[in-house]
ZANU-529143 format. One record per residue: residue in one letter; residue number from 1; y, x, z of N, C-alpha, C, CB in turn. Coordinates in steps of 0.1 Angstrom, whole numbers, plus 5000, padded with zeros to 4 digits. Glycine has a CB too. Example, Ala and Ser with C-alpha at 12.3 -4.5 7.8 and 13.67 -1.06 7.14 Angstrom:
// residues 2
+----+-----+------+------+------+-------+-------+-------+------+------+------+-------+-------+-------+
| aa |   i | n_c2 | n_c1 | n_c3 | ca_c2 | ca_c1 | ca_c3 | c_c2 | c_c1 | c_c3 | cb_c2 | cb_c1 | cb_c3 |
+----+-----+------+------+------+-------+-------+-------+------+------+------+-------+-------+-------+
|  A |   1 | 4943 | 5132 | 5078 |  4955 |  5123 |  5078 | 4967 | 5132 | 5078 |  4955 |  5113 |  5090 |
|  S |   2 | 4978 | 5128 | 5071 |  4989 |  5137 |  5071 | 5000 | 5129 | 5079 |  4994 |  5141 |  5057 |
+----+-----+------+------+------+-------+-------+-------+------+------+------+-------+-------+-------+
//
This chain:
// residues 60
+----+-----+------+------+------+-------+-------+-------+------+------+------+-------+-------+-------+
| aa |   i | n_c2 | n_c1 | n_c3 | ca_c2 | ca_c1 | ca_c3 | c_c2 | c_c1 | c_c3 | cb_c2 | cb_c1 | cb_c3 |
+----+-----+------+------+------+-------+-------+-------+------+------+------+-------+-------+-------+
|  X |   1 | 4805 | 4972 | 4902 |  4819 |  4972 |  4903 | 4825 | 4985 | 4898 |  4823 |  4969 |  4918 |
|  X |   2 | 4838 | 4986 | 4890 |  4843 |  4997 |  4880 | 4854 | 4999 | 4890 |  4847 |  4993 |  4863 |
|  X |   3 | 4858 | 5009 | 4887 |  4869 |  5011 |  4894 | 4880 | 5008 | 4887 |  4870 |  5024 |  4898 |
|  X |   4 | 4883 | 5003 | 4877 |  4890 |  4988 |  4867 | 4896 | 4979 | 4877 |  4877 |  4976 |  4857 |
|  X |   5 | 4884 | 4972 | 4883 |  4885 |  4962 |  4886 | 4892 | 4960 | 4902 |  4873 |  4957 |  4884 |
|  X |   6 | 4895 | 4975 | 4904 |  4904 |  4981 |  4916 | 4913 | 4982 | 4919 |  4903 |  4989 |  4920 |
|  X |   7 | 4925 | 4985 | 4906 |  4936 |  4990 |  4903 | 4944 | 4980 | 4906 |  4936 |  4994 |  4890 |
|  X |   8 | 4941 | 4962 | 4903 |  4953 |  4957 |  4903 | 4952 | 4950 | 4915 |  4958 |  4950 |  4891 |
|  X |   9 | 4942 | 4948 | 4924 |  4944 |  4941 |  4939 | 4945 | 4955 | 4948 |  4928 |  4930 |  4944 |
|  X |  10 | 4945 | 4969 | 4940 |  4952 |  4980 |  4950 | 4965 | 4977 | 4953 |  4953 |  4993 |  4944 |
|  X |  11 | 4965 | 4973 | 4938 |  4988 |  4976 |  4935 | 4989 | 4964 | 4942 |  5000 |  4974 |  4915 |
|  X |  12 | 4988 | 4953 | 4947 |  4990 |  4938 |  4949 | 4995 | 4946 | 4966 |  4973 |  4924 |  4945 |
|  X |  13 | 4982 | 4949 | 4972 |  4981 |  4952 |  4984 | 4992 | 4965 | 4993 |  4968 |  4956 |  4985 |
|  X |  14 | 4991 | 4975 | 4981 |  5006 |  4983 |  4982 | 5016 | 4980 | 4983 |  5009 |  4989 |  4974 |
|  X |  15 | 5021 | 4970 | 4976 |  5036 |  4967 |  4972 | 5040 | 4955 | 4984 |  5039 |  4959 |  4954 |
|  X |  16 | 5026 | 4950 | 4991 |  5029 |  4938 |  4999 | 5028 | 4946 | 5014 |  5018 |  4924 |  4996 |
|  X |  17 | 5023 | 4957 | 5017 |  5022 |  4963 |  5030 | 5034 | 4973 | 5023 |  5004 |  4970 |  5037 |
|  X |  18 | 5039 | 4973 | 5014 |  5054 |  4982 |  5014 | 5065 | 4975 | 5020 |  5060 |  4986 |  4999 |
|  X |  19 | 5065 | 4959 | 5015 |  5074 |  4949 |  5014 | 5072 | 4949 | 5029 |  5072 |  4935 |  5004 |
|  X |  20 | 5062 | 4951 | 5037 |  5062 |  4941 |  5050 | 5069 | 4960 | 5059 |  5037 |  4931 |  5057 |
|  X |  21 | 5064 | 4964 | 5054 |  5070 |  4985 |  5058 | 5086 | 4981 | 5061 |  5070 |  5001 |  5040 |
|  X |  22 | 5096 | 4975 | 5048 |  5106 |  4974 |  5051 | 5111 | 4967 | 5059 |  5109 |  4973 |  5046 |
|  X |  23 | 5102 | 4954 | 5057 |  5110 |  4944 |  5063 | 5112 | 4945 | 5080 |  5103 |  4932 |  5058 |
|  X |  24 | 5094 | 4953 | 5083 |  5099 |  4951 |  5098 | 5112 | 4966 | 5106 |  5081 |  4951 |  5107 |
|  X |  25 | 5109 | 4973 | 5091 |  5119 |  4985 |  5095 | 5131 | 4982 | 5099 |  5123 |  4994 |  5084 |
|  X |  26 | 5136 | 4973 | 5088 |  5149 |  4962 |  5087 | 5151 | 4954 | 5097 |  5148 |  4952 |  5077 |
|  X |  27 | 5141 | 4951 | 5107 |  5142 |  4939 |  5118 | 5140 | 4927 | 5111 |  5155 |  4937 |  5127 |
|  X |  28 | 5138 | 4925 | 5097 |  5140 |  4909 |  5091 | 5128 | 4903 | 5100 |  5137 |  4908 |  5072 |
|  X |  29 | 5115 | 4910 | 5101 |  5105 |  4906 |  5108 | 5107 | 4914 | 5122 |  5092 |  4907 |  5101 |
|  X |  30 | 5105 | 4904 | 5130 |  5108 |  4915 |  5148 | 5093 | 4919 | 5152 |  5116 |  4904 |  5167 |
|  X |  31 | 5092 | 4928 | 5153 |  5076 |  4934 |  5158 | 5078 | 4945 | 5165 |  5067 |  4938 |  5145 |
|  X |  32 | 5067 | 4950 | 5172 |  5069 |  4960 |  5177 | 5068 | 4969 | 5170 |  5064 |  4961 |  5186 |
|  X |  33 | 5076 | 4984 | 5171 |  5075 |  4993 |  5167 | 5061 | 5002 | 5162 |  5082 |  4997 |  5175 |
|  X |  34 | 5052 | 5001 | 5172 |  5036 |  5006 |  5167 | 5030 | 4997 | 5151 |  5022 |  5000 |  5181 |
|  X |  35 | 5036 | 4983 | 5150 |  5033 |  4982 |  5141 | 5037 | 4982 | 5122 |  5030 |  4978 |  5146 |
|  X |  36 | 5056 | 4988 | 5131 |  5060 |  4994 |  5121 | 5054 | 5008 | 5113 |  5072 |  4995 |  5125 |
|  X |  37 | 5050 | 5013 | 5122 |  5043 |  5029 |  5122 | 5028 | 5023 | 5112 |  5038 |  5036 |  5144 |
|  X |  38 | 5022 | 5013 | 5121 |  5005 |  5007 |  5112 | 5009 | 5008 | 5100 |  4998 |  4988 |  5114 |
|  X |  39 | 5019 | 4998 | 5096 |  5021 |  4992 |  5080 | 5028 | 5005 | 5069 |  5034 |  4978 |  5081 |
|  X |  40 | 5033 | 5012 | 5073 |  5034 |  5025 |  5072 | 5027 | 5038 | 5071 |  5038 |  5025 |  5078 |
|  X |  41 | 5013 | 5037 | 5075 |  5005 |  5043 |  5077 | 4995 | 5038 | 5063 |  5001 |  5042 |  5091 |
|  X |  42 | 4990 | 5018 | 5070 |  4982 |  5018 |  5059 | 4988 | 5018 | 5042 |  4975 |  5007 |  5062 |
|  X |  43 | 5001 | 5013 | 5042 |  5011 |  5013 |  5032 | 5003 | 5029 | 5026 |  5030 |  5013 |  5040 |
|  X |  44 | 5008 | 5043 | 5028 |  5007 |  5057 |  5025 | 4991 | 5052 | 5019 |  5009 |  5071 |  5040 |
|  X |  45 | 4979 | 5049 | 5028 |  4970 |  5049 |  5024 | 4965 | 5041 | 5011 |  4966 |  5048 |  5033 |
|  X |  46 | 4970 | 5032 | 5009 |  4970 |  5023 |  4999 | 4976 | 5028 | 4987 |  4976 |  5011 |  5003 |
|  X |  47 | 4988 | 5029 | 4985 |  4992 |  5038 |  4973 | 4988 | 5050 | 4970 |  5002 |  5040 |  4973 |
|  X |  48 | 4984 | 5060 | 4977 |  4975 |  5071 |  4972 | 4964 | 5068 | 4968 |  4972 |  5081 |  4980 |
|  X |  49 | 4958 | 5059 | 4973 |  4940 |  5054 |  4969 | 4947 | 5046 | 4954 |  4930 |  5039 |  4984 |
|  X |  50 | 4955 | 5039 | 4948 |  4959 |  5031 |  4941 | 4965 | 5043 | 4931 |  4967 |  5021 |  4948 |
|  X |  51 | 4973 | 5053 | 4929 |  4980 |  5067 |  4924 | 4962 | 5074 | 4920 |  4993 |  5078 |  4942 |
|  X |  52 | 4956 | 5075 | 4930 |  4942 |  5081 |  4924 | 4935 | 5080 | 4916 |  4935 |  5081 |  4927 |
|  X |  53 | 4932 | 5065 | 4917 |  4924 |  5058 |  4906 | 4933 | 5061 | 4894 |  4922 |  5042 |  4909 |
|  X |  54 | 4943 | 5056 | 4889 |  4950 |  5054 |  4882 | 4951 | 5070 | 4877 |  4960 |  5047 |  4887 |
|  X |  55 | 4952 | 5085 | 4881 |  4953 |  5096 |  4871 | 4937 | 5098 | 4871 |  4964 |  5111 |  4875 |
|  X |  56 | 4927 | 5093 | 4881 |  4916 |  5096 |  4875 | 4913 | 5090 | 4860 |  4907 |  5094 |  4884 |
|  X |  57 | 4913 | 5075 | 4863 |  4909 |  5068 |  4849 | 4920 | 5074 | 4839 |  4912 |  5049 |  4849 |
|  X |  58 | 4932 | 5078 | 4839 |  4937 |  5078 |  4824 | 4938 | 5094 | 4824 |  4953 |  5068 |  4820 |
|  X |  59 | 4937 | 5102 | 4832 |  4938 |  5118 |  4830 | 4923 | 5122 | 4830 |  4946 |  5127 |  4843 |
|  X |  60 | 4910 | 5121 | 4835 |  4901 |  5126 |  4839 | 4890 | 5121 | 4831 |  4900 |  5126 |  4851 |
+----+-----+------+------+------+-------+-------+-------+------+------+------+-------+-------+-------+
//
């Protein structure tokens, strides 16, 4: 396994724990607040792992 084959079910997972970041920010989804904070948290983690890969492969 390449780290290729990482890049686009990173972005997939980013943009969908971003989307769910807003939404429950928004109240569109009602949840409790801790797991506004989770999705948020893993949201950060996901796009920096996803931002990494991505200047390692094309800068490094």
């Amino acid at each position: 396994m390449n780290l290729y084959s990482l890049v686009l079910p990173l972005g997939i997972l980013s943009y969908a724990l971003l989307l769910l970041t807003i939404l429950t920010g928004k109240r569109i989804i009602k949840l409790k607040f801790f797991y506004h904070k989770l999705f948020a948290m893993m949201s950060l983690i996901s796009v920096t792992s996803h931002a990494s890969i991505i200047i390692y492969l094309n800068y490094l």
